[in-house]
KEMIDREN-256423 format. One line per 4 residues: for each residue x, y, z of C-alpha. Coordinates in steps of 0.25 Angstrom, whole numbers, plus 5000, padded with zeros to 4 digits. Example, Ala and Ser with C-alpha at 12.3 -4.5 7.8 and 13.67 -1.06 7.14 Angstrom:
5049/4982/5031 ~ 5055/4996/5029 .
! end
This chain:
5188/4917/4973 ~ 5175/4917/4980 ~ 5169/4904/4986 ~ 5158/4902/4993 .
5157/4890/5006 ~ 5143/4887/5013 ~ 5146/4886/5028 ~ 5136/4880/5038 .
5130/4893/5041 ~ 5133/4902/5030 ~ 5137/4903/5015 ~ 5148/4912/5012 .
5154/4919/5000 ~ 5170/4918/5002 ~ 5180/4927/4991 ~ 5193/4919/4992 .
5203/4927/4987 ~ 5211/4920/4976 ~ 5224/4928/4977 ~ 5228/4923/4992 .
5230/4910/4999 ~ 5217/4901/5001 ~ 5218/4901/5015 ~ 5220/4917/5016 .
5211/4919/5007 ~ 5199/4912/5013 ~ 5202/4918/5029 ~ 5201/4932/5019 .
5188/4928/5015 ~ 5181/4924/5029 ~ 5188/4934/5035 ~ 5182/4946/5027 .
5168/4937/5026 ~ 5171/4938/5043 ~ 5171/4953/5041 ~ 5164/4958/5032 .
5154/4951/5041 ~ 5148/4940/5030 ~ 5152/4930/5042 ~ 5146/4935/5055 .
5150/4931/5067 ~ 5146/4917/5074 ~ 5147/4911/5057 ~ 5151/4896/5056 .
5161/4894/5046 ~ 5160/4880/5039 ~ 5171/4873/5043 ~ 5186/4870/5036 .
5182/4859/5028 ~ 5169/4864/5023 ~ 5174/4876/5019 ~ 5188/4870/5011 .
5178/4862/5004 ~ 5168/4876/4999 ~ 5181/4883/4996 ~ 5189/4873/4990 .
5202/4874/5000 ~ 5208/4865/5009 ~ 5203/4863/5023 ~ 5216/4868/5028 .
5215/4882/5023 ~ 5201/4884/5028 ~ 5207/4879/5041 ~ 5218/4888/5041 .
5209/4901/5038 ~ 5199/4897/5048 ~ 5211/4896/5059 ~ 5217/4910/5052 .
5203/4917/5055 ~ 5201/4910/5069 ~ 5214/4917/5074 ~ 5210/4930/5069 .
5197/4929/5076 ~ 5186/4929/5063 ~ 5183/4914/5066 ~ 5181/4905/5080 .
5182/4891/5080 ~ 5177/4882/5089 ~ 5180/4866/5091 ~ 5165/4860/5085 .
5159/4874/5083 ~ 5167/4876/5068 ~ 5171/4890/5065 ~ 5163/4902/5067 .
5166/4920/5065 ~ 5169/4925/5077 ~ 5167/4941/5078 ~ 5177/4945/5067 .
5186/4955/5074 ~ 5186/4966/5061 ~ 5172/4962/5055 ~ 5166/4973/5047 .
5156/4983/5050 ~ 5142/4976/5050 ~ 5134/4986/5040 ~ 5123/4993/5047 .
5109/4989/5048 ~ 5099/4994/5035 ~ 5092/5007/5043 ~ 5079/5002/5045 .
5067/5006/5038 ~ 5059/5018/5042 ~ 5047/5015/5050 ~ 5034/5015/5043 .
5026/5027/5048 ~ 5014/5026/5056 ~ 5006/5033/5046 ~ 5009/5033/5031 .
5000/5042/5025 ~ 5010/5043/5014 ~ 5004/5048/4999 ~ 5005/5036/4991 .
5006/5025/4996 ~ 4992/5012/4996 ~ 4989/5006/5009 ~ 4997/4994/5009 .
4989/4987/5018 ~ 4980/4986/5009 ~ 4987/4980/4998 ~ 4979/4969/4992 .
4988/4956/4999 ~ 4976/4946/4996 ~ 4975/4949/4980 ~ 4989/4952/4978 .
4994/4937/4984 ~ 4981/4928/4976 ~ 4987/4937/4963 ~ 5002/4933/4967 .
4996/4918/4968 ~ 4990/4919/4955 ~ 5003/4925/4948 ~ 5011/4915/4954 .
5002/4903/4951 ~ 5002/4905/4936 ~ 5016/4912/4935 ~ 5025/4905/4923 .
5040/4906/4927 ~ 5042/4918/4918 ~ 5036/4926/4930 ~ 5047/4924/4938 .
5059/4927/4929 ~ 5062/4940/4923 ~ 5051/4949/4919 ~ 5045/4959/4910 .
5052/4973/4910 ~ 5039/4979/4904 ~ 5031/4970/4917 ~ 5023/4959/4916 .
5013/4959/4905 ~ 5002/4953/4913 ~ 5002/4966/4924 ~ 5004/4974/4910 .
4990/4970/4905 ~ 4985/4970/4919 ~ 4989/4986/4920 ~ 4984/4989/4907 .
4971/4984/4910 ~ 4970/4989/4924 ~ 4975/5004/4919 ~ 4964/5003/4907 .
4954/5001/4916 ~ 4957/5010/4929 ~ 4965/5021/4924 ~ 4961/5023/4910 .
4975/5019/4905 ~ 4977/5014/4892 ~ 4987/5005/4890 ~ 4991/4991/4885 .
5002/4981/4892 ~ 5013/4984/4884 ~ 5012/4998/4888 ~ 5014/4995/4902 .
5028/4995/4909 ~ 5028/4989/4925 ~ 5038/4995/4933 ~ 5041/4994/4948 .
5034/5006/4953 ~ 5032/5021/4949 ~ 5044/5025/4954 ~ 5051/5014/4943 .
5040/5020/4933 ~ 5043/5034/4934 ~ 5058/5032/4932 ~ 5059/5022/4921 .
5052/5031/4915 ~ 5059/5045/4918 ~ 5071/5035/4913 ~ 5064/5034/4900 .
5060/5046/4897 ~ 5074/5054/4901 ~ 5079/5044/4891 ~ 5070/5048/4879 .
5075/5063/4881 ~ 5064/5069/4892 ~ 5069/5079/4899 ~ 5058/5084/4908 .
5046/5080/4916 ~ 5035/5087/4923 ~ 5030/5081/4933 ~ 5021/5086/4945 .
5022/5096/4954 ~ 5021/5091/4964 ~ 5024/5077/4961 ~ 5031/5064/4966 .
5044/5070/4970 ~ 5050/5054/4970 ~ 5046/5052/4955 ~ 5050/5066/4950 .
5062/5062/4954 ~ 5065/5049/4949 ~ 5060/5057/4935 ~ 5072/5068/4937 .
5082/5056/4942 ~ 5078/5052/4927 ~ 5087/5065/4922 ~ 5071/5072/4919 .
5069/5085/4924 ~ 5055/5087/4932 ~ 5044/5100/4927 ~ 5035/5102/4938 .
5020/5102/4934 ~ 5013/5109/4945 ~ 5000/5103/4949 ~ 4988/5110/4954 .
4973/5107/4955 ~ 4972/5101/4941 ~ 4984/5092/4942 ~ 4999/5096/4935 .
4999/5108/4928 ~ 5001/5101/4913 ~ 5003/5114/4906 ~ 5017/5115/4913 .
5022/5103/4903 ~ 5031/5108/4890 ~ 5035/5103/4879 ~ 5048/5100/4886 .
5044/5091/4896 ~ 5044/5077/4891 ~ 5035/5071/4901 ~ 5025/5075/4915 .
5024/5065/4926 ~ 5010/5068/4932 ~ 5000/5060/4941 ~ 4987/5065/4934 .
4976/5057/4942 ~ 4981/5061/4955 ~ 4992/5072/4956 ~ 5003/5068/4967 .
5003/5073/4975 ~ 4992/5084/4973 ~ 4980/5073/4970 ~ 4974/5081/4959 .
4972/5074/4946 ~ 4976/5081/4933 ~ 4965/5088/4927 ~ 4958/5084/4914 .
4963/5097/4905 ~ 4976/5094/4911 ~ 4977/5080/4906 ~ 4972/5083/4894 .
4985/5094/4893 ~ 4995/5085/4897 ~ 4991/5075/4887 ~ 4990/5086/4877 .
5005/5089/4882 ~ 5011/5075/4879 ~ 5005/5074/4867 ~ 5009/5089/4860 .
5025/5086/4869 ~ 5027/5070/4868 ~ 5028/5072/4883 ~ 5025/5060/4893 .
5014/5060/4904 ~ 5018/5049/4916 ~ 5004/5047/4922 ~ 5008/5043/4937 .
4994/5037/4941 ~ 5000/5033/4955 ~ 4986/5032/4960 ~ 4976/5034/4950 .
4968/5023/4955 ~ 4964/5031/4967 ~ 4952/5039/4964 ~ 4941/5040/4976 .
4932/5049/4971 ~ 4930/5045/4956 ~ 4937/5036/4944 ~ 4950/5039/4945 .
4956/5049/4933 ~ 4961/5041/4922 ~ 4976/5039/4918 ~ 4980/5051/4910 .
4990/5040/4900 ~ 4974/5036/4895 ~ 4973/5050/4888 ~ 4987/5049/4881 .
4992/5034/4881 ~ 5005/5037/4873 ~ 5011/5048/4881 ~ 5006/5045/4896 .
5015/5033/4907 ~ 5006/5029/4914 ~ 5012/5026/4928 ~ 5004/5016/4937 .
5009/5009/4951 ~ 5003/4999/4960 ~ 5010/5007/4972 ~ 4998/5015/4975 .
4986/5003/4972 ~ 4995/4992/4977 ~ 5009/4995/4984 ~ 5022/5001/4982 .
5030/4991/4985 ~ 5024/4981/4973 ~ 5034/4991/4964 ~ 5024/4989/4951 .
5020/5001/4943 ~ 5018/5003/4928 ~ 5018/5013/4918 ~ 5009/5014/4906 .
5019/5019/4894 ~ 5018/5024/4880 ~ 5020/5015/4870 ~ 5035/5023/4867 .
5040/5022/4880 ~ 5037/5007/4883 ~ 5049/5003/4879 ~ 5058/5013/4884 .
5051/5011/4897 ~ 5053/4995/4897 ~ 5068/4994/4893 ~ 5069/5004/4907 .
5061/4996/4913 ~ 5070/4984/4909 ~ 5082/4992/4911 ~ 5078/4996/4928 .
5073/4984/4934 ~ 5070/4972/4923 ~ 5057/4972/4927 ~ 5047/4973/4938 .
5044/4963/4946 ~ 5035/4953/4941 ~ 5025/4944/4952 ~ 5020/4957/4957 .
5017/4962/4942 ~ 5011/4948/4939 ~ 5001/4951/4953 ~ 4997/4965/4951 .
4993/4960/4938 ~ 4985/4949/4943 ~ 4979/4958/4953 ~ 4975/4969/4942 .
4970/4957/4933 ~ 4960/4949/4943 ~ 4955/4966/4948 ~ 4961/4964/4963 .
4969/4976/4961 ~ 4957/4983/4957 ~ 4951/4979/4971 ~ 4963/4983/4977 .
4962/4997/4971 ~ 4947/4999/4972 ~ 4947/4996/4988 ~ 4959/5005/4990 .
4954/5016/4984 ~ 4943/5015/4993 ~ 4951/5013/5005 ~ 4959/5026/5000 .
4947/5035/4998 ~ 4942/5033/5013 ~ 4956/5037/5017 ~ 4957/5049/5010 .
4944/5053/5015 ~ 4948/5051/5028 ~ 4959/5061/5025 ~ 4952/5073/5019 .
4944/5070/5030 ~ 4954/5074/5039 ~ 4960/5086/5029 ~ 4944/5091/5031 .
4946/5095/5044 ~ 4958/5105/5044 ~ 4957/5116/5034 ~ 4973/5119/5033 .
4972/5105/5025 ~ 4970/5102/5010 ~ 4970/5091/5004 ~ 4973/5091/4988 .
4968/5081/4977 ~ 4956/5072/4971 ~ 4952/5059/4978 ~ 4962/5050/4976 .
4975/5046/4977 ~ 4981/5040/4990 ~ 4984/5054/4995 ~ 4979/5065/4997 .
4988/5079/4998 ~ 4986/5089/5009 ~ 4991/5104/5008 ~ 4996/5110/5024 .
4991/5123/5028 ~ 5001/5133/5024 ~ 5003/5138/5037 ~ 5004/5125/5044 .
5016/5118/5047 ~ 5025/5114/5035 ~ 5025/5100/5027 ~ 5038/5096/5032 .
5035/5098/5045 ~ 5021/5092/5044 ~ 5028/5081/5038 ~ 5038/5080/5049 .
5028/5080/5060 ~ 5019/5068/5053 ~ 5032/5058/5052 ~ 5034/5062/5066 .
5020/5055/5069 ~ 5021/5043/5061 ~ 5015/5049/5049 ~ 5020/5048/5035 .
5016/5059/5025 ~ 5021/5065/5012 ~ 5022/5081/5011 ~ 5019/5087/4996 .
5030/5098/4996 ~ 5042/5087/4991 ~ 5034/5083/4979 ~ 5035/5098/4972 .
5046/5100/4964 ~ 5050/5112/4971 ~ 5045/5110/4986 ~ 5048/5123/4990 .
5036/5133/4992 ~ 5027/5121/4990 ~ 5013/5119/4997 ~ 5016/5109/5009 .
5007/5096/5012 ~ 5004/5082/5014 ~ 5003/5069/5004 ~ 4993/5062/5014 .
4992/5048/5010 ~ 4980/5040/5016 ~ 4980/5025/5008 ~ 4994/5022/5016 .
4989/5018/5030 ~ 4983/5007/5034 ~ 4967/5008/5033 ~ 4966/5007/5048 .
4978/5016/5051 ~ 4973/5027/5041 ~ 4966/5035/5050 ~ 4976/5034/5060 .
4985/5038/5051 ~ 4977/5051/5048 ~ 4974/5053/5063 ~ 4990/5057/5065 .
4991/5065/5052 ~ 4980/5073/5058 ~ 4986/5074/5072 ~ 4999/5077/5064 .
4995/5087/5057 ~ 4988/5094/5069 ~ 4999/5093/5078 ~ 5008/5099/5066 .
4998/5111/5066 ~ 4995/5109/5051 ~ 4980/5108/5056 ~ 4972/5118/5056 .
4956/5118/5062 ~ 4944/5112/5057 ~ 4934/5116/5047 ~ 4921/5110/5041 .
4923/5097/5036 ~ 4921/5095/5019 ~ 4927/5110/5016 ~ 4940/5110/5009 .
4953/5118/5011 ~ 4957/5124/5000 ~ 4971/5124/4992 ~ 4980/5136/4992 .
4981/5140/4979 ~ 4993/5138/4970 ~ 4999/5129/4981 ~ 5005/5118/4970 .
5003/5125/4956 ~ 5011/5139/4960 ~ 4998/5147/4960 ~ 4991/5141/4946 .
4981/5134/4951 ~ 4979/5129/4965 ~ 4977/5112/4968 ~ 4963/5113/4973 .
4961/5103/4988 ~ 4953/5091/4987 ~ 4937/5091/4992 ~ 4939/5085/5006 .
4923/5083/5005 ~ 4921/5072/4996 .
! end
């Protein structure tokens, strides 16, 4: 039966089998603890009479099994030194070593991702001091599937206000992290009987493919320079994921008479729009475009994450749900993790409540807007460049000329210089035949290290031979028609001088 002994050193779980002797028994135990390498080598054992008296046998038989092991050369024993492993002559293979992490590039101008440097330490630890000081016990024992009620309210009131949301707390599900939103959801609606989405093409290739992991198939919308081609969605399609203040990757929003018909669409259809407003609060050169789900409340999710103001690695999202699928989306909710965590739900809602997160995002966006001007900038300069979308956003997309070199090698030969990138052909649903560029993140660095950071792009992309010569500073390259909307309408490049 298995036992346990605490030895001077070491506790140690010991399986004594019932079946054989007491003695042959425990030398089977120490022995297989000796080789499957649970007692290294150099261990002190407790001695004979501690150990009888943990295990409940006689000191003789510990004795016996110490000697046995000693002659076969698991154990030494020395005169005043007690009993110690020596180098157990059949010990098993010691598993290998993790493989260690990759190295962190020396440049991440990745599409996506908020300056982490600037995360907002000082406001986040006095809102953890005030959660903690007036927390009840209830906060640290099992909490709400649906989330805590206090960042519900916070969320509500903070969408109202900034997005144009309307919504009330007991509409709002927390979850940790889009990627948890997107497929508790798809879970949910395959159950109710949806078949097919459409989602945006291109898109995120990582959420279109947690939706078809769900059993849904994917309709690709095509997206030109008005945003997802809506008029695409039939009957048949039980839902459209689209990102309609700021196309990913494209950066154009969706236009009016477009929102207009894909609301007409859900209603005429019973269709579902999942608004995915990854970074809507990034605007720089008006008021941001409000949420699309404030136009139709009943048949938009409203998909929200602090990834993007905050950091990924807080996993804390929220989706704004139709009264229908609030339950549904709870009990799945209940069903996947119990609930998301709760001290950093109770913190982000103090910092919504006491407007340090509005600070937060106010000088952020700020900080992001010189960047991205620093970028076009740069873009200005060589005319085989276009950069595509409206101001905002925490990237910006740039089209290759088409008779440079190729995205994957332009790709290739940045990650050789330290310089970490995301190309647009993998975000199609069919790659092949694509136009070719770069998802040029510039809110990833480090203030003082972005303009290095755009120093080697530039010196990259020259090198590579994607640059072509100068020309006037302010004129803007323009887009080759039908390059993402198959010849309907061509995406138009964004005004470089602003």
């Amino acid at each position: 039966m298995p036992q346990s002994w605490s030895g001077a050193r070491i506790d140690l779980h010991l399986a004594l089998d019932a079946k054989g002797g007491r003695r042959s028994a425990l030398e089977a135990a120490l022995r297989g603890a000796i080789r499957q390498g649970r007692l290294p080598a150099g261990t002190l054992l407790p001695s004979t009479r501690g150990l009888a008296q943990e295990l409940g046998l006689s000191r003789g038989t510990v004795t016996a099994a110490y000697d046995q092991l000693v002659e076969e050369g698991f154990l030494t024993t020395r005169p005043g030194s007690g009993t110690r492993v020596t180098k157990a002559p059949r010990r098993a293979q010691a598993p290998a070593r993790p493989a260690a992490p990759p190295a962190a590039p020396l440049h991440n101008l990745r599409a996506g991702l908020p300056d982490a440097g600037a995360f907002p330490t000082r406001a986040w630890l006095a809102s953890t001091r005030r959660v903690l000081d007036r927390a009840r016990p209830e906060v640290f024992g099992f909490g709400d599937p649906q989330g805590r009620l206090e960042l519900r309210e916070a969320l509500a009131d903070y969408l109202g206000r900034t997005r144009g949301v309307l919504t009330t707390p007991d509409r709002i599900l927390i979850t940790s992290g889009h990627y948890q939103s997107i497929g508790l959801l798809s879970g949910v609606l395959a159950a109710g009987g949806v078949g097919t989405a459409a989602m945006e093409d291109p898109g995120h290739n990582l959420y279109r493919g947690v939706v078809q992991r769900s059993g849904i198939s994917t309709l690709a919308l095509p997206v030109d320079a008005h945003g997802a081609r809506v008029d695409a969605l039939t009957e048949r399609v039980g839902a459209a994921v689209l990102t309609p203040a700021h196309q990913y990757p494209t950066g154009v929003p969706l236009h009016p008479s477009r929102r207009q018909a894909l609301c007409a669409w859900a209603r005429s259809t019973g269709g579902l729009i999942v608004e995915d407003d990854y970074d809507g609060e990034y605007r720089y050169d008006r008021q941001p475009v409000g949420a699309l789900q404030g136009v139709a409340p009943d048949h938009v999710v409203y998909c929200g994450t602090s990834s993007k103001t905050l950091a990924p690695a807080l996993r804390l999202a929220w989706l704004v749900l139709p009264p229908h699928l609030v339950g549904p989306m709870t009990r799945a909710k209940e069903q996947a993790d119990l609930f998301t965590e709760t001290l950093g739900q109770l913190v982000l809602a103090d910092l919504i409540t006491t407007h340090a997160y509005d600070r937060h995002v106010r000088a952020a966006r700020l900080r992001y807007r010189r960047r991205r001007a620093l970028l076009l900038d740069r873009i200005a300069a060589h005319p085989g460049l276009v950069a595509h979308g409206v101001p905002a956003g925490l990237h910006t997309l740039v089209t290759l000329p088409s008779d440079g070199p190729g995205e994957e090698q332009v790709l290739a030969g940045c990650a050789r210089d330290g310089i970490a990138l995301r190309g647009l052909t993998e975000l199609h649903h069919d790659p092949a035949g694509r136009p070719q560029g770069l998802l040029v993140g510039f809110a990833a660095p480090a203030e003082r290290a972005y303009p290095a950071a755009l120093d080697a792009l530039f010196t990259a992309l020259g090198s590579l031979g994607v640059l072509a010569g100068g020309r006037q500073e302010g004129s803007v390259s323009k887009a080759e028609p039908d390059q993402f909307s198959g010849g309907k309408a061509d995406l138009s490049p964004c005004q470089v001088a602003e």
